[in-house]
C-alpha positions as CSV (number, residue, x, y, z in Angstrom):
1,X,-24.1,-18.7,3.9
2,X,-26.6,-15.9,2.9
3,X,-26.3,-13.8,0.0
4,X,-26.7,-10.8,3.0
5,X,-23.9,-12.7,4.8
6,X,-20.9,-13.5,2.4
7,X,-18.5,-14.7,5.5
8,X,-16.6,-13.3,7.9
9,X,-13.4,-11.6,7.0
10,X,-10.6,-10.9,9.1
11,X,-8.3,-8.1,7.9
12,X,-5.0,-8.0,9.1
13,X,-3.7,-3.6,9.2
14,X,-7.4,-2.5,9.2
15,X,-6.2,0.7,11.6
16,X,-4.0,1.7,8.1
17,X,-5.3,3.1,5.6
18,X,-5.7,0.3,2.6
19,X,-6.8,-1.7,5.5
20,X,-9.5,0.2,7.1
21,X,-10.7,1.2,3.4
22,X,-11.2,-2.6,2.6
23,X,-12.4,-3.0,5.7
24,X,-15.4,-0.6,5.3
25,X,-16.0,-1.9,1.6
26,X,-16.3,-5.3,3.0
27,X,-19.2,-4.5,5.7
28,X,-20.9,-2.6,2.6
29,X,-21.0,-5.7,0.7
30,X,-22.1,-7.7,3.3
31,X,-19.0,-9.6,5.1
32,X,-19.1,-9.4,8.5
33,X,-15.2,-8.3,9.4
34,X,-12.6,-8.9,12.0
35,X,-9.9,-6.3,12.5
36,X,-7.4,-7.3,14.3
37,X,-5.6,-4.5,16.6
38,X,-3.2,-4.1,19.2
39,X,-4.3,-1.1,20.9
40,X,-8.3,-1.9,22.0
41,X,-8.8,1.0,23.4
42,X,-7.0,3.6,20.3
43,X,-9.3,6.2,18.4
44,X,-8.8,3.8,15.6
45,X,-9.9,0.4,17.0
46,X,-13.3,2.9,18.4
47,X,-13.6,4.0,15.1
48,X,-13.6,0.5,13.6
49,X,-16.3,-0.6,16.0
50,X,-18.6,2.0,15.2
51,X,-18.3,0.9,11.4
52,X,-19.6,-2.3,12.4
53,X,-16.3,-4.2,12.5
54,X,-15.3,-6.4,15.0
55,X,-12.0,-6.2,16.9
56,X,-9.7,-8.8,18.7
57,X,-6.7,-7.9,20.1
58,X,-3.1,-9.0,18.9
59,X,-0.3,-8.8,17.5
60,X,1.2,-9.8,14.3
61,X,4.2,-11.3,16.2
62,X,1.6,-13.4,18.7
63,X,1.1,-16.8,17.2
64,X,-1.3,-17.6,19.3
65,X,-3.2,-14.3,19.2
66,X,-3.5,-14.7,15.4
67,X,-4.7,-18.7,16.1
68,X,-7.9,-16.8,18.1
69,X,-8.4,-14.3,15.8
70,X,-8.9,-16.7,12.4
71,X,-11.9,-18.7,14.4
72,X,-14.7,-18.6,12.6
73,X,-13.1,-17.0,9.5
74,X,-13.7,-17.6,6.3
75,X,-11.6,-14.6,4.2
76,X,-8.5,-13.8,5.4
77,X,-6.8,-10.1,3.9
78,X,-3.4,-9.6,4.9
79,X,-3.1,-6.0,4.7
80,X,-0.5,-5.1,7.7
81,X,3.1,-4.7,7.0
82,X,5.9,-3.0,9.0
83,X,6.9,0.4,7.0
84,X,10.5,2.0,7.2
85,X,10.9,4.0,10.5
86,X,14.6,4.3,12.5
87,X,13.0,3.1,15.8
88,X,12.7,-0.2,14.0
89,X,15.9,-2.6,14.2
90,X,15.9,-4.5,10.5
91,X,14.9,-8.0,12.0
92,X,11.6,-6.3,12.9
93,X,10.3,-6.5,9.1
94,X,11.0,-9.8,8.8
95,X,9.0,-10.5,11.9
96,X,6.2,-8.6,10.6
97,X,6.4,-8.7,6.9
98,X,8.1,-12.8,6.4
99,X,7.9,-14.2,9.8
100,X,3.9,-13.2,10.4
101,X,2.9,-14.5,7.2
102,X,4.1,-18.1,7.9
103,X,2.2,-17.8,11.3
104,X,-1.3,-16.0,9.3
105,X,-1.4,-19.2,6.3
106,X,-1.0,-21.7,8.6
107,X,-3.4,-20.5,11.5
108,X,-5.7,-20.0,8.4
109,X,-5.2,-23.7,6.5
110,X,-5.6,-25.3,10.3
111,X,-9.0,-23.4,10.3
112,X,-10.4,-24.0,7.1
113,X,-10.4,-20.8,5.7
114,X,-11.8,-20.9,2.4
115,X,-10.3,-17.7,0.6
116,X,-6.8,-15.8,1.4
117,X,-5.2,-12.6,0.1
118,X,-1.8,-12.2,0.7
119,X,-0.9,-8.2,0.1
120,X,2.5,-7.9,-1.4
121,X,3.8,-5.0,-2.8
122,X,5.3,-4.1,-6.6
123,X,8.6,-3.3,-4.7
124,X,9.8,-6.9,-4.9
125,X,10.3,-5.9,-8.5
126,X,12.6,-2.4,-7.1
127,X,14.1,-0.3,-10.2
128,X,12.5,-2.2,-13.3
129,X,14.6,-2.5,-16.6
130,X,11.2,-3.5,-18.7
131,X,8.6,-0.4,-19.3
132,X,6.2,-1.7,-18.6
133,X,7.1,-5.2,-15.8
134,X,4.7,-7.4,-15.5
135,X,4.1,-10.2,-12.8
136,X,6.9,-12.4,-14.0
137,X,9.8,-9.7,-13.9
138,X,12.8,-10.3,-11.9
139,X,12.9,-9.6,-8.2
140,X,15.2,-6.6,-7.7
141,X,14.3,-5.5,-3.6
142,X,16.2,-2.5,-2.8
143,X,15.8,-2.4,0.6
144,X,15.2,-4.2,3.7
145,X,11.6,-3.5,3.5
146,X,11.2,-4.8,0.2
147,X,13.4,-7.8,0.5
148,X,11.2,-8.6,4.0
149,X,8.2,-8.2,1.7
150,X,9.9,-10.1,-1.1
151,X,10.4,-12.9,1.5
152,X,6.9,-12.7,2.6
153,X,5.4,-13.2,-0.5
154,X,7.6,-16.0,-1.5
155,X,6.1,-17.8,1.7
156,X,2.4,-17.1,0.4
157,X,3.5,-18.6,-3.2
158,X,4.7,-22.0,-1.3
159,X,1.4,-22.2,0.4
160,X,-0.3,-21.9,-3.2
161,X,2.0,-24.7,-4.4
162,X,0.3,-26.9,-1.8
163,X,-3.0,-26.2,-2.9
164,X,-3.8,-23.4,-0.3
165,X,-6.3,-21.0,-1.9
166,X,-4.2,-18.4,-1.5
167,X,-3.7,-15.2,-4.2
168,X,-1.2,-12.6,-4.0
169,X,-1.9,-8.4,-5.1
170,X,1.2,-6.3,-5.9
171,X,-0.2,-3.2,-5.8
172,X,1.5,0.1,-7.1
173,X,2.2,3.5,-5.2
174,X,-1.6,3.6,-3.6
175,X,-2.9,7.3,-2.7
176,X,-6.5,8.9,-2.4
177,X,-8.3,10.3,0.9
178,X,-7.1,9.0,3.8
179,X,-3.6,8.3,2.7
180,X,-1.2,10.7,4.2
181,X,2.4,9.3,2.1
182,X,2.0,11.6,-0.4
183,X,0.9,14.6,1.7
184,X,4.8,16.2,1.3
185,X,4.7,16.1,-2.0
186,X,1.3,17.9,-2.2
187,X,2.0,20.1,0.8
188,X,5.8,21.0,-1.1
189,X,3.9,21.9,-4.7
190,X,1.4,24.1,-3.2
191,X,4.0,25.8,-0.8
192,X,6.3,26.3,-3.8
193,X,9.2,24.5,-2.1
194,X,8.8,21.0,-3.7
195,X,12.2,20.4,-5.8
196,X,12.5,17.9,-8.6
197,X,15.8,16.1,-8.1
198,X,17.2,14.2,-11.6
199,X,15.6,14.7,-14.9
200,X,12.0,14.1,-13.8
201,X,11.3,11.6,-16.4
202,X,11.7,8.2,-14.3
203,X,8.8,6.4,-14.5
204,X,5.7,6.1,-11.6
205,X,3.0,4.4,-11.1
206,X,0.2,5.0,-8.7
207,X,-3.5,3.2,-7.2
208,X,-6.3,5.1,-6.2
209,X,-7.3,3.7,-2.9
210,X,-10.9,2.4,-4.4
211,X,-9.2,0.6,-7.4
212,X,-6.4,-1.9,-5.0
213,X,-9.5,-2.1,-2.4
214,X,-11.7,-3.7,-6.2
215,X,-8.6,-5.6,-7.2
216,X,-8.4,-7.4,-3.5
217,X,-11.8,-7.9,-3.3
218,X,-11.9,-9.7,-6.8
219,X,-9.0,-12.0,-5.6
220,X,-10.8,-12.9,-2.9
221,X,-14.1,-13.6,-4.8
222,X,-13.0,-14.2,-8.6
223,X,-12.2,-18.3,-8.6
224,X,-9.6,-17.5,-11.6
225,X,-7.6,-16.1,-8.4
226,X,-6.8,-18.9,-6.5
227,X,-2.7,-19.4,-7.6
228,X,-2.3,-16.4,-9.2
229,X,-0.1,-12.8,-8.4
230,X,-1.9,-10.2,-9.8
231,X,0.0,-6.6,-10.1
232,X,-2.9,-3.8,-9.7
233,X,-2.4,-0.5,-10.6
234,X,-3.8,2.9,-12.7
235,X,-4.4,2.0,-16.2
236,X,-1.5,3.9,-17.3
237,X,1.8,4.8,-15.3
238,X,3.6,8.1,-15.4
239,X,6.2,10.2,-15.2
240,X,7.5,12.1,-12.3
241,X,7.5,15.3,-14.2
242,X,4.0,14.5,-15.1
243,X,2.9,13.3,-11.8
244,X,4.6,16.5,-10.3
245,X,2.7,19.0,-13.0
246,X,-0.9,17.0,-12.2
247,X,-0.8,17.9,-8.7
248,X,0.4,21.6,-9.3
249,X,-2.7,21.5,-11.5
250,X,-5.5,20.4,-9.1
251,X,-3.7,22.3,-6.8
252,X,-4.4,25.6,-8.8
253,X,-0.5,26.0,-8.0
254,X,2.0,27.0,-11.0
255,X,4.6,24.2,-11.6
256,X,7.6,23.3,-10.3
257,X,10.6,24.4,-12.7
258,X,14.1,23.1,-12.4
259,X,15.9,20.2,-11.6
260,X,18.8,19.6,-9.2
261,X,21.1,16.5,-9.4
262,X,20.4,13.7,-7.0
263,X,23.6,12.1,-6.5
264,X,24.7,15.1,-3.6
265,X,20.7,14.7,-2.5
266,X,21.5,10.7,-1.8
267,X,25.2,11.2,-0.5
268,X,23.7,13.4,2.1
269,X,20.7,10.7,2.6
270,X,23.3,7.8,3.7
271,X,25.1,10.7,6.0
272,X,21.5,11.3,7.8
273,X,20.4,7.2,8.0
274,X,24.6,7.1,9.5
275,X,24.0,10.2,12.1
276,X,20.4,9.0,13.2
277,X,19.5,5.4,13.0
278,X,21.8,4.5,16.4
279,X,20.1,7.2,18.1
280,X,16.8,5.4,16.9
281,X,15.5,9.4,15.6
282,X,13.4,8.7,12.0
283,X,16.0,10.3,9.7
284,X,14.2,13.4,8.0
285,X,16.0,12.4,5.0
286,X,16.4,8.6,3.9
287,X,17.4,6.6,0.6
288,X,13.8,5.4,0.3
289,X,12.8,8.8,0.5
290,X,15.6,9.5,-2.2
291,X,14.7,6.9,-4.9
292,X,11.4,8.1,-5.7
293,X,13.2,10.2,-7.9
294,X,15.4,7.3,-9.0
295,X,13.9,4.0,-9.0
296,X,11.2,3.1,-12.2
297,X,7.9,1.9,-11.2
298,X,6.3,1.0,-14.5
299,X,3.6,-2.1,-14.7
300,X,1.1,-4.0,-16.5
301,X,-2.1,-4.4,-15.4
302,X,-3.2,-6.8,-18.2
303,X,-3.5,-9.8,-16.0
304,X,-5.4,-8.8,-13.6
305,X,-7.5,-7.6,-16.2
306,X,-7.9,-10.7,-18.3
307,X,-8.1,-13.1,-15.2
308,X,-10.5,-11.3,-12.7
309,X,-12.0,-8.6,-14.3
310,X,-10.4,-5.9,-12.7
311,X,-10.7,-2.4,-14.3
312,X,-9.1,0.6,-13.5
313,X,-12.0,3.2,-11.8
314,X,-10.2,6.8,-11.0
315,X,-7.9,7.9,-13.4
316,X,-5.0,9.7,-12.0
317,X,-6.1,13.5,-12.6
318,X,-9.6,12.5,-10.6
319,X,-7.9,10.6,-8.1
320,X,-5.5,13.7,-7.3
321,X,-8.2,15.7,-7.0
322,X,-10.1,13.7,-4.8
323,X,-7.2,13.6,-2.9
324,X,-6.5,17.0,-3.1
325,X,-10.1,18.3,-2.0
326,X,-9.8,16.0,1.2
327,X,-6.2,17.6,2.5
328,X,-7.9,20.8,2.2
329,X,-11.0,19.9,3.8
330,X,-9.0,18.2,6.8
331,X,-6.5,21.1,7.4
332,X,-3.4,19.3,5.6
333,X,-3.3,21.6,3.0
334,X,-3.7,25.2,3.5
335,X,-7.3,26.7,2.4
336,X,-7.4,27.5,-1.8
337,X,-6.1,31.0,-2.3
338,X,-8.4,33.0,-4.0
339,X,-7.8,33.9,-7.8
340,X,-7.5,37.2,-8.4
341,X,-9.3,39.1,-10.3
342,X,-8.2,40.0,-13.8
């Protein structure tokens, strides 16, 4: 192996966007990369190819379609996950997000791979009581996409514990251009409608899309990696009243003021998951949707730090304003309204 050839990486959710942004990052630093897709033909396996990027087809819950797509590699990123959505039936995450897993490690120890990254998530944690957690706080999933995830991850620590070279990245609330999961709450502050539901002061914590894509790449490369969980995050967390005022401020928006109570907000949550979830309609209101203004998300990034060099790039008032700049250049966010003139 070259130093202008570091392997070939396959990359498991490479059409999403923490995928396809480590994707890219990899071809810049000379892997040659595998995505694996489901759709060849899809505006997002075309785009991949014209990055370079190679792509297979398959699916997650194909065995033997992810036994073709590890020949050859030696980096495996698993990226992909299944996300809430009502048209999925709950056993669907644990095919995707447990049951896939199991199939990835040992189609990837049958082939040799010599590096794996398992991407878990800082949900397996849920509502945290220590500010901040750190990589050996309870497990407190919250919902059937974190407990999927939770049991996912648990199946990537028993492959370290048999001497796989496996290393597993929590990563916090990840945003930036590209990402589209916090486009509401932008869209909401500079409409004026956005509404802060409890006392705002719960904490958050986000990831700028180039600073999870470093902290994968390091465990990856970094030998220090191999056995470890790493959580990766901003250098500092937040609060949502903070969180809330930086984006009206990039946003050249005034503030949201006032806060509403959030039990009614999460009784009427339960009523919409009741009324739509048979019917397989995505609710337009949800209890995951609902504990972003209830659940803490406060961690420590100190590990990842001291073990693998990892260090914080964007802080969050660039990073919003990055993100900020690229919903208005893409339509997502109405043009700036001119200031006026004093």
């Amino acid at each position: 192996m070259t130093d202008e050839t570091k392997g070939l990486a396959l990359v498991t959710g490479a059409t999403g966007f923490t995928g396809g942004r480590l994707a890219e990052t990899l071809v810049a630093r000379g892997y040659r990369v595998r995505a694996m897709v489901r759709d060849m033909d899809s505006a997002a396996a075309q785009a991949l190819r014209e990055q370079g990027i190679e792509v297979t087809q398959g699916d997650l819950t194909d065995a033997a379609a992810i036994a073709r797509a590890m020949e050859g590699v030696t980096h495996l990123f698993n990226i992909a996950a299944a996300y809430r959505d009502a048209s999925h039936a709950d056993d669907y995450y644990f095919r995707v997000n447990r049951d896939a897993v199991r199939d990835l490690l040992e189609a990837a120890e049958t082939a040799g791979v010599a590096r794996i990254v398992h991407c878990s998530t800082c949900g397996v944690h849920g509502d945290v009581m220590e500010i901040p957690a750190n990589e050996e706080t309870a497990f407190r999933p919250g919902d059937v996409y974190q407990q999927s995830k939770l049991e996912g991850e648990e199946i990537a620590r028993a492959a370290m514990a048999r001497g796989a070279p496996v290393s597993v990245i929590r990563p916090t609330g990840i945003y930036g251009p590209g990402d589209t999961r916090f486009l509401k709450l932008f869209r909401t502050v500079d409409n004026g409608t956005f509404r802060m539901f409890g006392d705002g002061k719960i904490a958050y914590h986000m990831t700028y899309i180039d600073d999870i894509v470093q902290g994968l790449i390091l465990a990856a490369e970094h030998p220090a990696a191999v056995g470890e969980v790493f959580l990766i995050g901003d250098e500092n967390y937040t609060t949502l009243n903070l969180l809330v005022a930086e984006v009206a401020r990039v946003l050249d928006v005034a503030p949201p003021r006032g806060h509403l109570p959030v039990a009614p907000l999460m009784a009427a949550a339960v009523m919409c998951e009741a009324v739509c979830k048979p019917f397989g309609i995505d609710p337009p209101l949800h209890r995951r949707r609902v504990s972003f203004f209830t659940k803490a998300r406060a961690f420590s990034v100190d590990k990842a730090k001291r073990t693998i060099g990892f260090q914080p790039q964007i802080g969050l008032a660039e990073g919003l304003r990055l993100t900020a700049a690229w919903y208005r250049e893409t339509g997502r966010l109405a043009p700036a309204k001119p200031r006026q003139a004093a």
